[in-house]
C-alpha positions as CSV (number, residue, x, y, z in Angstrom):
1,X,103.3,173.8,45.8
2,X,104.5,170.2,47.2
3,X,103.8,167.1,46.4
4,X,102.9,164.2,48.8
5,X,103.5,161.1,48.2
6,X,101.6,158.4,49.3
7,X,103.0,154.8,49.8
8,X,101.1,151.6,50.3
9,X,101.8,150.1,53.8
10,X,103.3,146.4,54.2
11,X,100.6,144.3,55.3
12,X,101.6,142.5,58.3
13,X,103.1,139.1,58.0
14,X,100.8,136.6,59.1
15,X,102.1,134.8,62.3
16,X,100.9,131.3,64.0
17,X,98.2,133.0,65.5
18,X,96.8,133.6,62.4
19,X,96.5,131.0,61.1
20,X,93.4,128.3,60.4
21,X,92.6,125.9,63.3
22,X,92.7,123.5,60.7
23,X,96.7,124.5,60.1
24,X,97.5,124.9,63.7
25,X,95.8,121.1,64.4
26,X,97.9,119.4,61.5
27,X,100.9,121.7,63.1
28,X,100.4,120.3,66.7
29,X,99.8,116.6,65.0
30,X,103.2,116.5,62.9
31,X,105.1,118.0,66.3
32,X,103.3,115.0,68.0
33,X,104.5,112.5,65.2
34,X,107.9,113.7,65.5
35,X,108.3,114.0,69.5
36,X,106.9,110.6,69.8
37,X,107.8,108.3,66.8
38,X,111.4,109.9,65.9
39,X,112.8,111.8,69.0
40,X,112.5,109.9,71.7
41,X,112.5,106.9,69.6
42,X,115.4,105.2,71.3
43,X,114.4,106.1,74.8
44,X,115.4,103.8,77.5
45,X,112.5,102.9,79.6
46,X,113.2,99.7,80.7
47,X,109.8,97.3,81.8
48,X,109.0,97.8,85.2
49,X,108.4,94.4,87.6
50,X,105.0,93.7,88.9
51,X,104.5,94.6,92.9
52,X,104.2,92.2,95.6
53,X,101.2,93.6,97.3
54,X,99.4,93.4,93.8
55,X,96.1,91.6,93.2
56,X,97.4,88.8,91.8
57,X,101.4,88.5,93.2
58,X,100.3,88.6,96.7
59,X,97.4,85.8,96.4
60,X,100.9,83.3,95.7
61,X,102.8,81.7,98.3
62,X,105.9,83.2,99.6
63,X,108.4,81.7,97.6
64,X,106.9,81.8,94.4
65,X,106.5,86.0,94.9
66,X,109.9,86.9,94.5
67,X,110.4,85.1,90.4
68,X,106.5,86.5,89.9
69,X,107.2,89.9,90.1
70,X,109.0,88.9,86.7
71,X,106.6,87.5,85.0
72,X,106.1,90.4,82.4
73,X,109.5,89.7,81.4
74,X,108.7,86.4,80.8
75,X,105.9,86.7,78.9
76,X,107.8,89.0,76.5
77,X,110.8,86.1,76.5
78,X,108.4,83.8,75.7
79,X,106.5,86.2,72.9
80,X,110.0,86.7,71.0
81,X,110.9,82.7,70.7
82,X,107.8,82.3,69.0
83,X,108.3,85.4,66.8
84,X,112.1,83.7,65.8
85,X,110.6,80.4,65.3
86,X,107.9,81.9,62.9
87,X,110.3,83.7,60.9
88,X,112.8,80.8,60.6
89,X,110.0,78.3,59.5
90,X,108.1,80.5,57.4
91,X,110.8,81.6,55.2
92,X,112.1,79.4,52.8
93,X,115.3,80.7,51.7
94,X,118.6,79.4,53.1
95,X,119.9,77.9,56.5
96,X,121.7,81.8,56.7
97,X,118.7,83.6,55.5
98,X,116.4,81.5,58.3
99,X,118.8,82.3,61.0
100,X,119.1,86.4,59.8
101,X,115.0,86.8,59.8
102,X,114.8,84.9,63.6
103,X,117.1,86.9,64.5
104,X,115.9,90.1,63.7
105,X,112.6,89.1,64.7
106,X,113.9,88.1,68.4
107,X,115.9,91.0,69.1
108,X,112.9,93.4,67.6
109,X,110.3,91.9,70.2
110,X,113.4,91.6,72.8
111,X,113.8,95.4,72.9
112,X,110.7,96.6,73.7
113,X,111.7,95.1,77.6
114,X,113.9,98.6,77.1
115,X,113.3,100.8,74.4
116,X,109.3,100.2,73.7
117,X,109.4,102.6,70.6
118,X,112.6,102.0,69.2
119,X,111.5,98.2,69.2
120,X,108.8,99.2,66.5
121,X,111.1,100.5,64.0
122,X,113.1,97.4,64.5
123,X,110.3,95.8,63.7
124,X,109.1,97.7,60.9
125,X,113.2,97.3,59.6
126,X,112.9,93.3,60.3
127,X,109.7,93.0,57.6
128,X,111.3,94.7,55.1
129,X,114.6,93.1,55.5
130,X,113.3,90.0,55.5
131,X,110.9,90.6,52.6
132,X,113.7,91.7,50.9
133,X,116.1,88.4,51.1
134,X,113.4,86.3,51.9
135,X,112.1,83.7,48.9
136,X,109.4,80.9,48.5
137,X,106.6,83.1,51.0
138,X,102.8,83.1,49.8
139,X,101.9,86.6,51.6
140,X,102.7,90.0,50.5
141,X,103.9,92.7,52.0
142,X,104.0,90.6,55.7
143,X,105.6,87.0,55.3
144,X,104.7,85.3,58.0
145,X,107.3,85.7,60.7
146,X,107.3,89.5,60.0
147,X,103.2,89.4,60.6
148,X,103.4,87.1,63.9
149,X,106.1,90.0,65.1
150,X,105.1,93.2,64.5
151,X,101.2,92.2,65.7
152,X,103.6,90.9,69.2
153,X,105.4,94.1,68.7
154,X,102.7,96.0,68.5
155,X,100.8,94.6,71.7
156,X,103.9,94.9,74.0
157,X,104.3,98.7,72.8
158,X,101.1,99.5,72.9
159,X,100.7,98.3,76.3
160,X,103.3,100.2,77.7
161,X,103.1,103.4,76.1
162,X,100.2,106.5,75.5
163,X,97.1,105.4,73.2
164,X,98.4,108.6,70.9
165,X,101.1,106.2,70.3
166,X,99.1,103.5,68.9
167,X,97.7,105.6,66.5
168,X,100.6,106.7,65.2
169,X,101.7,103.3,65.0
170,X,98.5,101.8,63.3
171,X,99.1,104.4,60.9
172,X,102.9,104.3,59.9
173,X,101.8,100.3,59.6
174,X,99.2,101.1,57.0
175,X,101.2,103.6,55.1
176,X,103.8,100.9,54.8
177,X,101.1,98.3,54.0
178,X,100.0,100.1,50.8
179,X,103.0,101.3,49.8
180,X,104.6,98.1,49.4
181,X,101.5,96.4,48.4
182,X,101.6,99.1,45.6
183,X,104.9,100.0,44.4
184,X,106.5,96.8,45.0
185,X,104.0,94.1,44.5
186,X,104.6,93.6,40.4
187,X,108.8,93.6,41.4
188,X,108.9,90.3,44.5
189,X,105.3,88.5,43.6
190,X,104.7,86.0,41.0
191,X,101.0,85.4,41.7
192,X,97.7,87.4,41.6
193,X,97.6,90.7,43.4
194,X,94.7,89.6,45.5
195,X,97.4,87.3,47.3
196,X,98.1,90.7,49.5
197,X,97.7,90.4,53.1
198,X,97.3,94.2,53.7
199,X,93.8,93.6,55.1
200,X,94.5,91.2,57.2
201,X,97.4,92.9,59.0
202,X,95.6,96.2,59.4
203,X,92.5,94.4,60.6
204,X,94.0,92.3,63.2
205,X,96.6,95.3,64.1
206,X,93.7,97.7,64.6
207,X,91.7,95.5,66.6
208,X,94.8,94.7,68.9
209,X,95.6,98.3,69.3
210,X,92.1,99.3,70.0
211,X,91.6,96.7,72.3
212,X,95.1,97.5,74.2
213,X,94.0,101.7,74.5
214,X,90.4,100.7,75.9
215,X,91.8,99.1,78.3
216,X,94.7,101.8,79.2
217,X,92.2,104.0,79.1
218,X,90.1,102.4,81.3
219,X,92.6,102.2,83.8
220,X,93.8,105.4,83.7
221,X,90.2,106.5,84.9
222,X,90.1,103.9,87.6
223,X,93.2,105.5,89.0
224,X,92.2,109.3,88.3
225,X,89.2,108.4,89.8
226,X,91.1,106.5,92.9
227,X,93.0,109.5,93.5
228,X,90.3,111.7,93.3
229,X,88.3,109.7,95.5
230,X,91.4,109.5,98.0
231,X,91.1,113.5,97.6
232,X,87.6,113.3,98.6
233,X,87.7,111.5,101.0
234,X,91.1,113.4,102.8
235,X,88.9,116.7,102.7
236,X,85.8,114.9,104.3
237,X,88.2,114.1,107.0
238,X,89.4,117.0,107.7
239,X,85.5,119.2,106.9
240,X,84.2,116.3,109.7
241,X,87.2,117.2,112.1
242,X,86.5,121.1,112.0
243,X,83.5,120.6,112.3
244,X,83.7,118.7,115.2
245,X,86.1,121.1,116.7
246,X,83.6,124.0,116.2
247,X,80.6,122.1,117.9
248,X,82.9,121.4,121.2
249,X,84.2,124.9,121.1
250,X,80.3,125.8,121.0
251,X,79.7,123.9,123.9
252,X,82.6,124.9,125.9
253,X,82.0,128.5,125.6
254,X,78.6,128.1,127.2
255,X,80.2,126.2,130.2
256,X,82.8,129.1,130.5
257,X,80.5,131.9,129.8
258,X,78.5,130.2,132.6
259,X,81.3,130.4,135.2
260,X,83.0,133.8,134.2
261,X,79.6,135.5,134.6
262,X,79.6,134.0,138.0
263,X,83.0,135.0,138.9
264,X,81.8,138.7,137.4
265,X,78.9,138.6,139.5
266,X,80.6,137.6,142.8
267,X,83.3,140.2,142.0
268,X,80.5,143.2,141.6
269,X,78.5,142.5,144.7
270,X,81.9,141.4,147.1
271,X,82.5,145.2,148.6
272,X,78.8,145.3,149.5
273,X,78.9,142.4,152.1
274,X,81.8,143.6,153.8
275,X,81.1,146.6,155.9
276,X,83.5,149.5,155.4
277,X,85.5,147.9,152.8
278,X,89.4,149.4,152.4
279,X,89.8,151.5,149.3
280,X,92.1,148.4,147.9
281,X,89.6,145.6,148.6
282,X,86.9,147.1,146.3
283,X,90.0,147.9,143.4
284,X,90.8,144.6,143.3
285,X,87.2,143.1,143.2
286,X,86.8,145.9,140.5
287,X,90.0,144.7,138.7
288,X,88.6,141.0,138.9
289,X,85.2,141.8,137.0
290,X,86.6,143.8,134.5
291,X,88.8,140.9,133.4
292,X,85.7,139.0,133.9
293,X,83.8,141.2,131.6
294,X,86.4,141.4,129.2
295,X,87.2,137.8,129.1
296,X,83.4,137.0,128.1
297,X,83.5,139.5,125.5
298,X,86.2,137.8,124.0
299,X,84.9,135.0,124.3
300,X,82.0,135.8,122.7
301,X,83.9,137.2,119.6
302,X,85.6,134.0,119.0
303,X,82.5,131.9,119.2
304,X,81.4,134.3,116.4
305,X,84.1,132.7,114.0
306,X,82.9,129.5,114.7
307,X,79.4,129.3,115.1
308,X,77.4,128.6,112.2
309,X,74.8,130.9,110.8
310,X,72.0,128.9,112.1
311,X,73.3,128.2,114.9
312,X,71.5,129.2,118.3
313,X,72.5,129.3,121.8
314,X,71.0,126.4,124.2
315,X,68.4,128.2,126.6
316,X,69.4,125.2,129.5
317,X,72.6,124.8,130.7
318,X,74.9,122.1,129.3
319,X,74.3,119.1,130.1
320,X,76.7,117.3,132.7
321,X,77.0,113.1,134.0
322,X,73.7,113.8,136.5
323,X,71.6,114.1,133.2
324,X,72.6,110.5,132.4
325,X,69.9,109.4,133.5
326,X,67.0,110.9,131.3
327,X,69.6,110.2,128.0
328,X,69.1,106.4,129.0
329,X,65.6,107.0,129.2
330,X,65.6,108.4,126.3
331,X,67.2,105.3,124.6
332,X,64.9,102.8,126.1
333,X,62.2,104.8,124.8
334,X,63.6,104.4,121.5
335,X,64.2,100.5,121.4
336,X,67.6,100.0,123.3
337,X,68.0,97.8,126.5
338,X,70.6,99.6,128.0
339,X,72.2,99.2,132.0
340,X,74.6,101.7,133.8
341,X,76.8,100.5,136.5
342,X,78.8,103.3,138.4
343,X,81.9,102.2,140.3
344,X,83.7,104.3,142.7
345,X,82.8,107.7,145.1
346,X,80.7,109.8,143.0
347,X,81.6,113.0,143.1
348,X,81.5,116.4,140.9
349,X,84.0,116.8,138.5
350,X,85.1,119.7,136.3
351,X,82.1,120.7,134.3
352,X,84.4,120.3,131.0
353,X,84.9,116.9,132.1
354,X,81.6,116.0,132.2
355,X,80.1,117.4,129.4
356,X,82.6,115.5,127.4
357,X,81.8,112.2,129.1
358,X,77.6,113.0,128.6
359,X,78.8,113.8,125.2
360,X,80.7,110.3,124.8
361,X,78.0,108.4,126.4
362,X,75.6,109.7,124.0
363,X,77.3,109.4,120.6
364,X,78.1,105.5,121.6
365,X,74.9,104.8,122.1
366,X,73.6,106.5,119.0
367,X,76.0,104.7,117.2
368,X,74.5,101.4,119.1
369,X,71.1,102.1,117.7
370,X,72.1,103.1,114.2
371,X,74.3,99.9,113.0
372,X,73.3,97.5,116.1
373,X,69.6,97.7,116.2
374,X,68.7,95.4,118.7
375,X,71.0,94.5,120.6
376,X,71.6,95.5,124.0
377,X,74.3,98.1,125.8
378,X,75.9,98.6,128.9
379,X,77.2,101.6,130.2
380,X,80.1,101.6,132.6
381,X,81.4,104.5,134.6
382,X,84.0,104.5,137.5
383,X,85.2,107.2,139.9
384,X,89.1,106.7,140.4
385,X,91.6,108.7,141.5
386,X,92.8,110.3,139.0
387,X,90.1,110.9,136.7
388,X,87.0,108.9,135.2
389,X,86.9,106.1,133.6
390,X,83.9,105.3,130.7
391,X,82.9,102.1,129.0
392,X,80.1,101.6,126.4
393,X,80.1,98.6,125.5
394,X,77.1,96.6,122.7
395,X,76.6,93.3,122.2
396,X,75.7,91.7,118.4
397,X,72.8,93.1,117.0
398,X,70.3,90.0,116.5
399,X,69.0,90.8,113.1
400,X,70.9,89.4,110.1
401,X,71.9,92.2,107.4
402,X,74.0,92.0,104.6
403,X,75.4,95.8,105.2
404,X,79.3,95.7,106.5
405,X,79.4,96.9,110.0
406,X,80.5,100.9,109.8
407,X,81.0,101.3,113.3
408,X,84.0,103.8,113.7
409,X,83.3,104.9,110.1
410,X,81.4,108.2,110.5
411,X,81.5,111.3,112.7
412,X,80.9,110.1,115.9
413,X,84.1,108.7,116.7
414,X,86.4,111.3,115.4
415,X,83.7,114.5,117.9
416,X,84.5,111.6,121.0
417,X,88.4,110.9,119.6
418,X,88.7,115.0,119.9
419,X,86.9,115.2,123.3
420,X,89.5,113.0,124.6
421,X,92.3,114.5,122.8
422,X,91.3,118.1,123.9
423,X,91.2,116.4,128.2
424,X,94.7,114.7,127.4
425,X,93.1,111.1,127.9
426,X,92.7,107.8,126.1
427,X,90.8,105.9,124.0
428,X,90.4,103.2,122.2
429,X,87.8,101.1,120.6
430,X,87.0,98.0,118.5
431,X,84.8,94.4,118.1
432,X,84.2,92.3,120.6
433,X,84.6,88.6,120.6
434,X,80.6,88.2,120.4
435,X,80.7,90.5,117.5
436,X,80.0,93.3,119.5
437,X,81.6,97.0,119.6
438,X,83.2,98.4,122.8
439,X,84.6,102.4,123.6
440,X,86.6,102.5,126.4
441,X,87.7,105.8,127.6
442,X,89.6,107.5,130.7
443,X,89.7,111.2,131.5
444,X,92.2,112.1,133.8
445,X,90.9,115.1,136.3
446,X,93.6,116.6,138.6
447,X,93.4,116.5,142.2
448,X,92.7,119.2,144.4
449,X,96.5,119.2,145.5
450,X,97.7,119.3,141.9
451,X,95.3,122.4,141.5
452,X,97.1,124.3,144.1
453,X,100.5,123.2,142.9
């Protein structure tokens, strides 16, 4: 017969994880305290210099930019001599005990220009120093040079540091406030314990504190929300370029489809107009419309990866610089006076060339009608040499709006920007002295020569 014995297991000691919420928060508060108020007390972060092109630096003159850009500085300068004067009047003890509580008092409000959360101890350590050898003051536990400082203090840390900070301040201030006003009160008063200005201090403290986070707050949001909309508007940029890209790589393919098919075409039916064709002759037509073939299946498979779902293939044919015409009509019809003046020998150009200039032509004068309405537009197009030349040009529009102009602003000139860029030309565009807007463009079309080069 044996005997088993049975032993109670160890319970598991309970680790962070186990703990309350309410444990872990009053955990992650004291590491707070401590990281903030006591570790990096004595930091340097010395008080950064307002910018030049800022709101209000770069609405000075010239010379008067370069001594702005410290005027933080000076403001804190100027903040300190009025915390030393306050604590030298408003003790009454000696010459030496005047010139001990100004100085403490300057150098407390001096340091936050370099070490914002060291400067608060300092200040703290100035009120009770000079409670301590001060005599003759009415207020208890802030004299009055210690109350004019730390609320100084106080502003510049608060303003320069994370709104957890001035809660940890407000607080360390109150705990100090009662614990004087307590323990202390029967030792360095001589007058009614109503005298105390704890109120007071945590009243104007708090309000000076709440007022300083608001507005870091606030601004912290205006830039989040800057960046975000500089994010925004990035991505817009570059959705509105694709998509761009993907509607002149739509149209392209039709005016390439268009001419392989013919080239596949001609290729098939070539050895049937000659009579007795050589074996080689029809091999090499046969060579050429199988590249054909396979070229427009290709093609076809990378139109797939940009076309959109709705997207649907034109029935005409694309349209080239002889449909001009009916697009102006088309205008008219719609409330634009428009003219066209052609300069130079008209002939037919590559049908990529031409399509992008219909496509040019068109957006402009959208554009006209949109943020013009009204006004009247001139279309310019000259045959040279080396390529075509375009101008669409509006004057003002004759009603009076309100609205900023937002010509350039939207898609139009970034799809006639990447027509051009894709045909190696130029453009440019911009107001007019009349208050107009005017897109000048040139597409450069090599010569027959330079084709058999």
């Amino acid at each position: 017969m044996t005997e088993t014995t049975h032993t109670q297991p160890t319970p598991p000691r309970r680790g962070a994880k186990d703990r309350s919420p309410e444990f872990r928060l009053a955990v992650n508060a004291l590491n707070g305290l401590w990281q903030d108020m006591f570790h990096d007390a004595f930091a340097y972060r010395p008080l950064s210099r307002m910018r030049r092109d800022g709101p209000v630096v770069r609405q000075l003159p010239l010379r008067l930019r370069e001594r702005a850009v410290w005027a933080p500085h000076a403001v804190v300068i100027f903040g300190a001599l009025i915390a030393m004067y306050t604590s030298m009047e408003g003790n009454g003890g000696s010459d030496l005990t005047q010139l001990i509580t100004g100085v403490l008092s300057l150098t407390a409000v001096l340091l936050t220009l370099a070490r914002p959360v060291g400067a608060f101890w300092a200040s703290m350590a100035a009120t009770l120093i000079g409670t301590v050898i001060g005599s003759d003051f009415d207020d208890w536990p802030w004299i009055p040079g210690a109350f004019v400082t730390h609320v100084i203090v106080l502003t510049v840390v608060a303003l320069r540091t994370r709104p957890r900070i001035a809660a940890w301040m407000w607080g360390i201030t109150a705990l100090y406030s009662l614990f004087a006003e307590t323990f202390f009160s029967s030792r360095y008063l001589n007058y009614d314990y109503y005298s105390a200005n704890t109120g007071p201090m945590l009243t104007v403290a708090a309000f000076v504190l709440l007022s300083v986070s608001v507005w870091q707050i606030r601004r912290s949001a205006q830039r989040e929300v800057t960046a975000q909309q500089t994010v925004t508007e990035h991505e817009r940029s570059k959705r509105t370029l694709l998509e761009e890209r993907t509607t002149i790589a739509r149209e392209l393919h039709d005016v390439v489809a268009h001419h392989m098919s013919v080239v596949a075409i001609q290729a098939e039916a070539a050895p049937y107009r000659v009579e007795n064709p050589p074996p080689e002759l029809e091999q090499a037509f046969a060579t050429i419309r199988e590249n054909a073939v396979a070229a427009l299946t290709e093609l076809r498979r990378v139109l797939g990866v940009v076309r959109a779902e709705d997207y649907e293939a034109p029935d005409a044919p694309q349209p080239t610089l002889a449909d001009l015409d009916s697009l102006l009509a088309n205008v008219r019809e719609a409330g634009l006076t428009v003219e066209k003046a052609v300069t130079g020998a008209v002939r037919e150009l590559p049908q990529g060339v031409e399509l992008s200039a219909y496509r040019i032509v068109q957006e402009a004068l959208s554009n006209t009608l949109r943020h013009a309405p009204g006004a009247t537009a001139r279309v310019e197009i000259g045959y040279v040499l080396g390529g075509l030349g375009l101008r669409i040009v509006n004057g003002p529009s004759p009603e009076v709006t309100l609205v900023k102009s937002t010509h350039g602003a939207g898609h139009g000139i970034t799809g006639m920007r990447e027509r051009v860029t894709m045909l190696n030309g130029e453009m440019t565009t911009g107001e007019t002295e009349d208050g107009g807007y005017e897109v000048t463009v040139f597409l450069p079309v090599a010569s027959a020569s330079e084709d058999d080069a």
